[in-house]
N, C-alpha and C positions, 0 to 999 in steps of 0.2 A: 487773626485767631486770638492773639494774646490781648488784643484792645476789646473783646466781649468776653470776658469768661463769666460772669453771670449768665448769660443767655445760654452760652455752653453747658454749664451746670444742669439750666431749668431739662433742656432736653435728655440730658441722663438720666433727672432724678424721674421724668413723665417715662422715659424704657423702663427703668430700676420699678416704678409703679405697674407699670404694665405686665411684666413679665411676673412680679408680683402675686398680680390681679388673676392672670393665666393659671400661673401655681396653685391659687385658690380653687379657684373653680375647677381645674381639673381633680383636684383632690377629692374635693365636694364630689362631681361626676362617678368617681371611681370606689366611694366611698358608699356611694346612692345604688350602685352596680353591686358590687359585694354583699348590702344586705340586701336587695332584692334576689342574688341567687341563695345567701342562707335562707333568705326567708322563703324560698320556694323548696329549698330542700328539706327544710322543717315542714313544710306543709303534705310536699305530696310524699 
C-alpha cells in the first residue's frame, strides 16, 4: 500500500470526479423538473 500511493491517489481523485459528476447532473435533473412543474403551473 505505502509502495503505490500515486496509483492510490489516481483512484480517489477518478470517485472524488465521479460522485462530482453525479452531483452535477443530478442538480441539472432536478433543476430541469422544477421548471417544467412552474412552467406548467404558469400555463394551465
Amino acid at each position: 500500500m505505502g509502495e503505490f500511493p500515486s496509483s492510490g491517489e489516481k483512484e480517489k481523485n477518478k470517485v472524488n470526479t465521479f460522485k462530482r459528476l453525479r452531483f452535477y447532473f443530478m442538480s441539472l435533473y432536478y433543476l430541469y423538473k422544477l421548471t417544467y412543474i412552474i412552467h406548467n403551473r404558469i400555463m394551465y
